[in-house]
py3Dmol code that shows the C-alpha trace and the ligand (Angstrom):
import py3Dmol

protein = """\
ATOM      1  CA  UNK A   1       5.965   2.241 -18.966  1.00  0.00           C
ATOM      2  CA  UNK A   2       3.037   1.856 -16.341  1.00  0.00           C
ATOM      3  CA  UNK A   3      -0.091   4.252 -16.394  1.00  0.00           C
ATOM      4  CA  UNK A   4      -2.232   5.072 -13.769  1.00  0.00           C
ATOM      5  CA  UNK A   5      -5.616   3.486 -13.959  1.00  0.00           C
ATOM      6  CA  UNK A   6      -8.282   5.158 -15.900  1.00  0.00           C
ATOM      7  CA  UNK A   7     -10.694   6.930 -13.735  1.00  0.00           C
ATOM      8  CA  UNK A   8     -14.285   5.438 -14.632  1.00  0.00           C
ATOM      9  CA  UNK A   9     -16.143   8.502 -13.109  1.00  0.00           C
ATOM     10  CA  UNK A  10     -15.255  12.226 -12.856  1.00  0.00           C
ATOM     11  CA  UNK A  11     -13.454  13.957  -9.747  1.00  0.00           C
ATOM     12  CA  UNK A  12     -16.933  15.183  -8.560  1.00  0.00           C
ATOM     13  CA  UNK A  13     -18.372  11.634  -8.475  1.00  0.00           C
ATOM     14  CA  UNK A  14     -17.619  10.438  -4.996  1.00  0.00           C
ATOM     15  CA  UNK A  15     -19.368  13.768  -3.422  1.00  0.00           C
ATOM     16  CA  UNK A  16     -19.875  14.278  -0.683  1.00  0.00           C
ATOM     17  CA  UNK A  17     -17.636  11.507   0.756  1.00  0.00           C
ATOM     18  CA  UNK A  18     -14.430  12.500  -1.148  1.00  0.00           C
ATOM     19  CA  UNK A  19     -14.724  16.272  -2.584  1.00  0.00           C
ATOM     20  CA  UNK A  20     -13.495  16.773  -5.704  1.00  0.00           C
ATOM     21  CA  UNK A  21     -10.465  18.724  -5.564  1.00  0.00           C
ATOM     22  CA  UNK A  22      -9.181  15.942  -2.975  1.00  0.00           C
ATOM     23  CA  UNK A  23      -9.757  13.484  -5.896  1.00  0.00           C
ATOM     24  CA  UNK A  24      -8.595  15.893  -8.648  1.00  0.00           C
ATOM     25  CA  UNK A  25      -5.125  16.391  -6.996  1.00  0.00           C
ATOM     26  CA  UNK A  26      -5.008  13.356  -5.331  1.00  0.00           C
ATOM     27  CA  UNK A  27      -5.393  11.568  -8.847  1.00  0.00           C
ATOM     28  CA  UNK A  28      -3.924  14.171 -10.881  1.00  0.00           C
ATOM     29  CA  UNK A  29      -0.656  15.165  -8.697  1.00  0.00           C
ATOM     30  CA  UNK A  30      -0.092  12.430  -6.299  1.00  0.00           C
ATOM     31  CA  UNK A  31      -0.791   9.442  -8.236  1.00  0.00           C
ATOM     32  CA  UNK A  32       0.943  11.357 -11.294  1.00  0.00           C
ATOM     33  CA  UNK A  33       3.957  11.937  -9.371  1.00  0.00           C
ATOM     34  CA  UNK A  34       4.436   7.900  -8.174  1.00  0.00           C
ATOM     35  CA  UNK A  35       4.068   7.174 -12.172  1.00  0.00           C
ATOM     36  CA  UNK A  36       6.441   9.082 -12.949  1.00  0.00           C
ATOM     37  CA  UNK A  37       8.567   8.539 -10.528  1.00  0.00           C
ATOM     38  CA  UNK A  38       8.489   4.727 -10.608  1.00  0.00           C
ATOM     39  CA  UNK A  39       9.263   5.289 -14.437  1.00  0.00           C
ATOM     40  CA  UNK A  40      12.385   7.440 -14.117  1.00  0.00           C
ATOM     41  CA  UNK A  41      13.246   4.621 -11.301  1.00  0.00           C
ATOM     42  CA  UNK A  42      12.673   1.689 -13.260  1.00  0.00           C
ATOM     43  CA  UNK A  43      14.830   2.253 -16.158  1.00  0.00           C
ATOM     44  CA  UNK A  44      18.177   2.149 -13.836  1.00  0.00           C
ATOM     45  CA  UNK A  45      17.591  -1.729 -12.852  1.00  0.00           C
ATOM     46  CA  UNK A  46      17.970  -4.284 -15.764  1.00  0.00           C
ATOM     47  CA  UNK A  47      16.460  -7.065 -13.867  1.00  0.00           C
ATOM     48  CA  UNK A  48      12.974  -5.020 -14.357  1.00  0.00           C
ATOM     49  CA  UNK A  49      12.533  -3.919 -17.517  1.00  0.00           C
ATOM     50  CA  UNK A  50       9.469  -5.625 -18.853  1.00  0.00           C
ATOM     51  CA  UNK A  51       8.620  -7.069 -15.401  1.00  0.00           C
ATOM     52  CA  UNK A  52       4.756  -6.067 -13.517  1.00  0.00           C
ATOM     53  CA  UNK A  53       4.362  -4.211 -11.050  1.00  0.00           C
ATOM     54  CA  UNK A  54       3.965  -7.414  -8.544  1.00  0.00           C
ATOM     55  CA  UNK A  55       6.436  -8.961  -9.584  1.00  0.00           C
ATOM     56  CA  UNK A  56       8.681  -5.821  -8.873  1.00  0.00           C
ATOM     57  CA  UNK A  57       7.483  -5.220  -5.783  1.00  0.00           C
ATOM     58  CA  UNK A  58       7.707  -8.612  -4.305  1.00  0.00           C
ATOM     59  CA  UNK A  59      11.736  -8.545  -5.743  1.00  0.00           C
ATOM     60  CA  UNK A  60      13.188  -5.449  -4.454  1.00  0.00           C
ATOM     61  CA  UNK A  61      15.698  -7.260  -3.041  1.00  0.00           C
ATOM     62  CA  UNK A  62      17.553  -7.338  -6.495  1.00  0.00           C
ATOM     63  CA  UNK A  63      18.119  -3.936  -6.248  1.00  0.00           C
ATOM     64  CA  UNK A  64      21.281  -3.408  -4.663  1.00  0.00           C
ATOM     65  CA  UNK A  65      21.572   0.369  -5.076  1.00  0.00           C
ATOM     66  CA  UNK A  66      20.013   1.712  -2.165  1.00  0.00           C
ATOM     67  CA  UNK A  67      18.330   4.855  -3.512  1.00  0.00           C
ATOM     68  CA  UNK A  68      17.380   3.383  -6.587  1.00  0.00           C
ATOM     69  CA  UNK A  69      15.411   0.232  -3.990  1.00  0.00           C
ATOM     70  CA  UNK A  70      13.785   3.275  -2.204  1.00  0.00           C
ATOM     71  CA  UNK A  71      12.765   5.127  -5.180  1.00  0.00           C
ATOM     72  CA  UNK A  72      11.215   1.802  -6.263  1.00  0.00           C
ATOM     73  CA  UNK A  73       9.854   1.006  -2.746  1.00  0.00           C
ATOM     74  CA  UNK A  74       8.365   3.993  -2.675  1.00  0.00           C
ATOM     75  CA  UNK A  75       7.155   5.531  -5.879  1.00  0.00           C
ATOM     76  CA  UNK A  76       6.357   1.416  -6.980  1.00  0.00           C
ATOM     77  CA  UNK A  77       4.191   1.434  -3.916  1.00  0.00           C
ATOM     78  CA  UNK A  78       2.598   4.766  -4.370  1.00  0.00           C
ATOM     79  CA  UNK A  79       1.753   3.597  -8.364  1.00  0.00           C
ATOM     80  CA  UNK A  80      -0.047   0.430  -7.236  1.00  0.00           C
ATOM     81  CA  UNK A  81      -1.384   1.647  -3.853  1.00  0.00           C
ATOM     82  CA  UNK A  82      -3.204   3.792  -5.737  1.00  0.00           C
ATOM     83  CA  UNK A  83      -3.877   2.049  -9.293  1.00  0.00           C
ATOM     84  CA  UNK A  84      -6.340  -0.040  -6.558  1.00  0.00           C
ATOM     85  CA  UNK A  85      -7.629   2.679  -4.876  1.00  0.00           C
ATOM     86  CA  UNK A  86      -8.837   4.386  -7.739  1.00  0.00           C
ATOM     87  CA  UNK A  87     -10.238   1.007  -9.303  1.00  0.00           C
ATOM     88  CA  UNK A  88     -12.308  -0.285  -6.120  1.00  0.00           C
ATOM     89  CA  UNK A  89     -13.861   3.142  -4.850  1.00  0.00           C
ATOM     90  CA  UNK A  90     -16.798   4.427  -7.482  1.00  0.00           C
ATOM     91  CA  UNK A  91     -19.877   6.609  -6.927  1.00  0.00           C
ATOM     92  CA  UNK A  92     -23.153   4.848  -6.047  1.00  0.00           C
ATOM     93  CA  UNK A  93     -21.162   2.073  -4.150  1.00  0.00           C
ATOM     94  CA  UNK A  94     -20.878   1.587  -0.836  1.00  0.00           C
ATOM     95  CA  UNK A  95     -23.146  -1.284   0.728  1.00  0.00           C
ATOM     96  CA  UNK A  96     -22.143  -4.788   1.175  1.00  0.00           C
ATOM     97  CA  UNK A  97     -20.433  -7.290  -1.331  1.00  0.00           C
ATOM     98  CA  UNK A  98     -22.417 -10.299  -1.727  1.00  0.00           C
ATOM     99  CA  UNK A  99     -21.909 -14.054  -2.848  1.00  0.00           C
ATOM    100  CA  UNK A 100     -18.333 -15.606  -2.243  1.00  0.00           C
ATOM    101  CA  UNK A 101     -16.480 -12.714  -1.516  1.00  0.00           C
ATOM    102  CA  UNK A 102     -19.446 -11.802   1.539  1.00  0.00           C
ATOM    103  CA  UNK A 103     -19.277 -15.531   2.743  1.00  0.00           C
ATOM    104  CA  UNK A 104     -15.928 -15.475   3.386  1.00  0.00           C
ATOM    105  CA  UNK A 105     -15.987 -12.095   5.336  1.00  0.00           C
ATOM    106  CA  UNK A 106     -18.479 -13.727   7.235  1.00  0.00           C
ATOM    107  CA  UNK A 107     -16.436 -16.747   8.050  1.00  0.00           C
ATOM    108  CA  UNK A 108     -12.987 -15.348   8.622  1.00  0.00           C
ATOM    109  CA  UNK A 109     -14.692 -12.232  10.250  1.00  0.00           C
ATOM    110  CA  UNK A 110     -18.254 -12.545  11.898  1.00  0.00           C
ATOM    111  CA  UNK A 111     -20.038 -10.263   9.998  1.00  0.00           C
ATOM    112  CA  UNK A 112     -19.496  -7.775   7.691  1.00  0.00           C
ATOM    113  CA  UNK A 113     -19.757  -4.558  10.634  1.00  0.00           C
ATOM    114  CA  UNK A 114     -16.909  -6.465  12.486  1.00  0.00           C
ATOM    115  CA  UNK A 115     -14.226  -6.987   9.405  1.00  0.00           C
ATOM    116  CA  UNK A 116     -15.480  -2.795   8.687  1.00  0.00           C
ATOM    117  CA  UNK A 117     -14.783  -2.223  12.463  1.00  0.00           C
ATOM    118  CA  UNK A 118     -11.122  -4.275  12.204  1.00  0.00           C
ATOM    119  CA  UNK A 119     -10.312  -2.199   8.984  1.00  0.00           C
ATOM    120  CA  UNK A 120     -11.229   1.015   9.849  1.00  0.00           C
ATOM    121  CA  UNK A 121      -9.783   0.883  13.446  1.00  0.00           C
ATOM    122  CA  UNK A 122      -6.366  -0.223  11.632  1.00  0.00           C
ATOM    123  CA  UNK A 123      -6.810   2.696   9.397  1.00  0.00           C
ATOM    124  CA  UNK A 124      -7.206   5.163  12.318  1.00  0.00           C
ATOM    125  CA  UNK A 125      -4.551   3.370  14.126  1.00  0.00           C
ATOM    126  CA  UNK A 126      -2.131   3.830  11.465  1.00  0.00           C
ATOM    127  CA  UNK A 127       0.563   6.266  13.336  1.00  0.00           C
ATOM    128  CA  UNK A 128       1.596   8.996  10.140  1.00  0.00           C
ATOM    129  CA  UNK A 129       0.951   8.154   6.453  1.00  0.00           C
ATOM    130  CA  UNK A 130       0.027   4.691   5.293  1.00  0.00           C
ATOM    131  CA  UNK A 131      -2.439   2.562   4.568  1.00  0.00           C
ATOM    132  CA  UNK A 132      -5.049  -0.337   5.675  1.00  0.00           C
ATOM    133  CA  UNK A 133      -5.536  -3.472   3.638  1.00  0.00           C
ATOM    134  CA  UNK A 134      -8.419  -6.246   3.264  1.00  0.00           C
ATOM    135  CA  UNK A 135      -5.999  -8.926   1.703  1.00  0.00           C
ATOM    136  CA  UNK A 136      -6.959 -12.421   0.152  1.00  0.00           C
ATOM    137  CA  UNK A 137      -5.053 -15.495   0.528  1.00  0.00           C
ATOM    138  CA  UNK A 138      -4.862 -18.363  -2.509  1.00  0.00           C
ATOM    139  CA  UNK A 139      -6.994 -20.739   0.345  1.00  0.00           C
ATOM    140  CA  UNK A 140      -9.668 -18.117  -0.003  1.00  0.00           C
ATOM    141  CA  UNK A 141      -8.932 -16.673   3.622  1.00  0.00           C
ATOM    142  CA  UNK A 142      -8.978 -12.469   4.142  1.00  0.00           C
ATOM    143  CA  UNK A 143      -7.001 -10.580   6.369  1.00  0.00           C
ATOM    144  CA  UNK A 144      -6.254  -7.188   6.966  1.00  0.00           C
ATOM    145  CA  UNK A 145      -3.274  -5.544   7.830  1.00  0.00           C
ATOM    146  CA  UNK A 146      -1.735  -2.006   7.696  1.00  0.00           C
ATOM    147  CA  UNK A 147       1.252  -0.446   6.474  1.00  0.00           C
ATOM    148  CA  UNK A 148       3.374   2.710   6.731  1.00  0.00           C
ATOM    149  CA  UNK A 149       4.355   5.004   3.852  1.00  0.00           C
ATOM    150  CA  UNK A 150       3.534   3.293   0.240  1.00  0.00           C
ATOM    151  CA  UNK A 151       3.990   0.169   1.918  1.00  0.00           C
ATOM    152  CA  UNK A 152       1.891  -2.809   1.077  1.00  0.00           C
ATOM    153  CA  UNK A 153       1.414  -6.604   1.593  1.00  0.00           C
ATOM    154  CA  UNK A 154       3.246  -7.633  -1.288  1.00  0.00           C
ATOM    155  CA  UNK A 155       6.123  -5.634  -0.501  1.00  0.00           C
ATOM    156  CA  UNK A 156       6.089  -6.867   2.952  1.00  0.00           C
ATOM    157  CA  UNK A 157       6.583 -10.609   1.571  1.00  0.00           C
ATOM    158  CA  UNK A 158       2.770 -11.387   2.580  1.00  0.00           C
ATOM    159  CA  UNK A 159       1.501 -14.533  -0.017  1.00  0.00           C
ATOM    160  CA  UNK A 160      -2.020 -11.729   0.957  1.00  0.00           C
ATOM    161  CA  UNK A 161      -2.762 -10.221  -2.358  1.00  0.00           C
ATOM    162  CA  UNK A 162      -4.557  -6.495  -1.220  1.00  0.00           C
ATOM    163  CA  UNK A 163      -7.812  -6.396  -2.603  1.00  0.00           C
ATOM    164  CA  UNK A 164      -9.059  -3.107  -0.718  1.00  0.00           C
ATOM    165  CA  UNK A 165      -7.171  -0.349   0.487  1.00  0.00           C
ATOM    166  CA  UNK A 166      -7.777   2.581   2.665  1.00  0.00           C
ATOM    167  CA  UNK A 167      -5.294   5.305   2.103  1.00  0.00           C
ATOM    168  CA  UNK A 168      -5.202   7.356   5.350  1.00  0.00           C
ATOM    169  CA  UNK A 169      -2.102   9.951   4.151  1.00  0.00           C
ATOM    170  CA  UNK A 170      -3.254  13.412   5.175  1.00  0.00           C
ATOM    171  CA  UNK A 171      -3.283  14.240   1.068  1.00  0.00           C
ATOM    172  CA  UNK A 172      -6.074  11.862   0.716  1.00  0.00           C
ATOM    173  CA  UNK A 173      -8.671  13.563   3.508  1.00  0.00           C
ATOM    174  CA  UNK A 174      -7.065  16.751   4.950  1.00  0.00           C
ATOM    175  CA  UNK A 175      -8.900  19.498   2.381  1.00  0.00           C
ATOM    176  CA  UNK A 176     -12.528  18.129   3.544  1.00  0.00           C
ATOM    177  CA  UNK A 177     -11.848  16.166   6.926  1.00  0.00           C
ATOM    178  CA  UNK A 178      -8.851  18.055   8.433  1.00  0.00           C
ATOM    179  CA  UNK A 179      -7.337  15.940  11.295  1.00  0.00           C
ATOM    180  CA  UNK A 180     -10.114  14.271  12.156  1.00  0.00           C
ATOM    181  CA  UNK A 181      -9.029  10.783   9.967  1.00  0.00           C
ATOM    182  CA  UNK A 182     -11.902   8.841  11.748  1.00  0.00           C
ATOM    183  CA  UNK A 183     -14.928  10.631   9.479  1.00  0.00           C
ATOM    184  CA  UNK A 184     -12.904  10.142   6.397  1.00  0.00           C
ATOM    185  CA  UNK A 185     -12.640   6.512   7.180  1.00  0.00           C
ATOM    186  CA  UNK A 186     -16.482   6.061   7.964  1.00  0.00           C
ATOM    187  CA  UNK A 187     -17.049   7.949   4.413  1.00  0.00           C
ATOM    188  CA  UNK A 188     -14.926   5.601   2.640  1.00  0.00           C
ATOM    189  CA  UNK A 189     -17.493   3.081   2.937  1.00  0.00           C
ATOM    190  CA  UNK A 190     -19.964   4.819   1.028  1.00  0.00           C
ATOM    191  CA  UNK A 191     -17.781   4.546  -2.431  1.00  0.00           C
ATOM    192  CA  UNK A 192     -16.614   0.872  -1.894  1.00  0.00           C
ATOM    193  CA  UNK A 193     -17.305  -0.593  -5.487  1.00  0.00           C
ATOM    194  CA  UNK A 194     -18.240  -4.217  -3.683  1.00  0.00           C
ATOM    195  CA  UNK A 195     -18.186  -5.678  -7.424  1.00  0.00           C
ATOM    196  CA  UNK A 196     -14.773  -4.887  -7.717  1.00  0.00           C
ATOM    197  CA  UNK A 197     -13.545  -5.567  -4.888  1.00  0.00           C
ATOM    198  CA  UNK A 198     -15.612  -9.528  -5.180  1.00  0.00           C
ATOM    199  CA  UNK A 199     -13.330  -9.698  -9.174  1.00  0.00           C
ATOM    200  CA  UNK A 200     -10.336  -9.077  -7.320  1.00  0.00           C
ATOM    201  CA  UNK A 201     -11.318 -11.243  -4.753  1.00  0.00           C
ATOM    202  CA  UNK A 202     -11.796 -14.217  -7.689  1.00  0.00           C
ATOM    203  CA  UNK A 203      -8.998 -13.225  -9.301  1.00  0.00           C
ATOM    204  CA  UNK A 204      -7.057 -13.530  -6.231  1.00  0.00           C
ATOM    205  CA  UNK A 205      -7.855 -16.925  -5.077  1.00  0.00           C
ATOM    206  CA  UNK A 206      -8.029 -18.094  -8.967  1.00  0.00           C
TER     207      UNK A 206
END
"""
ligand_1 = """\
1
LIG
Mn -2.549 8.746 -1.653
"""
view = py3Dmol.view(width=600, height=400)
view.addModel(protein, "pdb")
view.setStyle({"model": 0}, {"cartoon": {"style": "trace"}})
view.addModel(ligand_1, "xyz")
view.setStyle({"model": 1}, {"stick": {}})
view.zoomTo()
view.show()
């Protein structure tokens, strides 16, 4: 059975960059939903009963009902997707990351506004629901991608592991930002948990 993450801070925590009924439904409802979902899913394909979420996602391929692979696809996705999003965004965050994680940004990106800039313009890019990814590589290299729907590196057959992720469905900025995706994007910032983000980085390149 997989859970959603446990929430470290309350729905009204990441004011005023993400309002709290965005986070209380977004958490409560969406994220709920994908669980569930995934769950119902999961117990139709032998191949992953006791099997993580990675691994799942990076073997979808086994599934050769087509519904069930979508359900999977998409509701496996939507479960992880969002197990990071709720993990790396915290209030008082924002900022910069420092030691390894920031010297790496620094030599795969510039600087720390540029790899912001190349994340947030494929965020805004992103044409419909999806997401944007800062991704780390076992040679310690980032990159950042996007992807449509629940969509994600790993199911994309990317060796990337997604250590950040901007999700830029409507759900997740539409009650406070309405269409305008590029302030909710700029906000996001202010509730990256760096630390976080720097232990997956580790863990990542481990
Ligand atoms: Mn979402």
């Amino acid at each position: 059975m997989f859970k959603q993450v446990e929430l470290k801070y309350d729905f009204n925590a990441l004011e005023p960059h993400i309002d709290e009924l965005t986070m209380n439904t977004h958490y409560s409802k969406h994220h709920a939903a994908y669980t569930n979902n995934l769950n119902t899913a999961i117990e139709k394909v032998a191949d992953f009963q006791g099997k993580d979420i990675e691994y799942i996602l990076k073997n979808l391929d086994k599934v050769s009902d087509e519904a069930i692979r979508t359900a999977i696809r998409n509701n496996g996705g939507g479960f992880y997707n969002h197990n990071l999003y709720f993990s790396t965004i915290a209030p008082n965050a924002g900022g910069e990351p420092s030691g390894k994680l920031a010297e790496r940004i620094k030599k795969d990106f510039g600087s720390f506004d540029a790899l912001v800039a190349d994340v947030s313009s494929k965020a805004a890019g992103r044409f419909g629901s999806g997401w944007a990814w800062l991704s780390a590589k076992k040679d310690g290299s980032l990159v950042t991608s996007s992807s449509p729907n629940q969509d994600n590196p790993l199911i994309e057959g990317s060796e990337a592991v997604p250590i950040l992720g901007i999700d830029v469905w409507e759900h997740a900025y539409y009650l406070k930002y309405k269409n305008v995706r590029p302030d909710y994007i700029k906000a996001f910032w202010n509730v990256v948990d760096w630390n976080e983000v720097s232990r997956l980085y580790e863990e990542a390149i481990k």
